[in-house]
C-alpha positions in Angstrom: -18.0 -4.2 -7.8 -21.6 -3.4 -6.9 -22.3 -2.3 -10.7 -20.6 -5.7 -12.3 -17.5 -3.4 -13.8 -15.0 -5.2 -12.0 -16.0 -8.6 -13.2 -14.6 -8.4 -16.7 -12.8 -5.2 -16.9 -11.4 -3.9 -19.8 -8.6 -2.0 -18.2 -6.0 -2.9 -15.8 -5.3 -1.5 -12.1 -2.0 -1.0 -10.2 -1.2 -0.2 -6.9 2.3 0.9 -5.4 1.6 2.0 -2.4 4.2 3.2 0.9 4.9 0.9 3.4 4.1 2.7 6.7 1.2 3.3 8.5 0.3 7.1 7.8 -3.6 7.4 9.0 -2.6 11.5 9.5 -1.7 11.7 6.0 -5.9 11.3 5.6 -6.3 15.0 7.2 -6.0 18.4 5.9 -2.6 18.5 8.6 -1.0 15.3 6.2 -2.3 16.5 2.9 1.3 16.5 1.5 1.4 12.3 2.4 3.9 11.0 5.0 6.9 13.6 4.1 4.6 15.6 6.6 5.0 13.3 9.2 7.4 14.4 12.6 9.1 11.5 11.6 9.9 12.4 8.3 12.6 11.7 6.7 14.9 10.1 9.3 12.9 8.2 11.7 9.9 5.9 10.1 10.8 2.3 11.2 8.5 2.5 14.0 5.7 2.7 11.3 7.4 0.0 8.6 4.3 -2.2 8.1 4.8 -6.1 8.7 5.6 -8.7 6.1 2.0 -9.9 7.7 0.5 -6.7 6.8 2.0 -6.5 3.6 0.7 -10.2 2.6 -2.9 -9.2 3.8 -3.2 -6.1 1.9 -1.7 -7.5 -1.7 -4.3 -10.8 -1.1 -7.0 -8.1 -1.0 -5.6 -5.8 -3.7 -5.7 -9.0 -5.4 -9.2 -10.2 -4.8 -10.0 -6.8 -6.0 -8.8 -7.7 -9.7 -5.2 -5.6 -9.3 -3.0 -7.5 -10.9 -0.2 -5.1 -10.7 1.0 -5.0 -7.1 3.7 -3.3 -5.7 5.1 -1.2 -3.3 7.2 2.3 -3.4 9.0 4.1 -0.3 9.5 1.8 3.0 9.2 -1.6 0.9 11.9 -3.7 1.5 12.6 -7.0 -0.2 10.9 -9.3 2.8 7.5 -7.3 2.1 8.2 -8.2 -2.0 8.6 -11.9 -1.0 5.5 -11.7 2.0 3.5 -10.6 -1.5 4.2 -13.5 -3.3 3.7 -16.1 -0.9 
């Protein structure tokens, strides 16, 4: 944003990202993403981000320039309706 480029771009962005909290999946431990979790596969709802959460990060994704905002694994249709409110 610093260098003007996302003022009138001339491409678009998307983002699809999970919807649990995986800061591990940052380290050379996680490099494979949350399937490397302990929890994985059968015990993530402790992580499941909040419709909250989910509402603050598409605002920001949003006044980014992404106009393509979604979600993948975890995303359940309350987080879909937290994005568009």
């Amino acid at each position: 944003e610093g260098a003007g480029h996302m003022r009138n771009p001339d491409f678009n962005l998307a983002v699809q990202p999970v919807a649990y909290w995986t800061p591990e999946c940052g380290t050379v431990k996680g490099k494979q993403g949350f399937i490397d979790l302990p929890e994985f596969p059968f015990a993530l709802e402790p992580r499941v981000l909040t419709r909250w959460e989910i509402q603050k990060y598409a605002r920001l994704a949003w006044d980014m320039g992404i106009r393509y905002i979604g979600g993948c694994c975890g995303f359940e249709p309350y987080h879909v309706r937290a994005m568009v409110e």
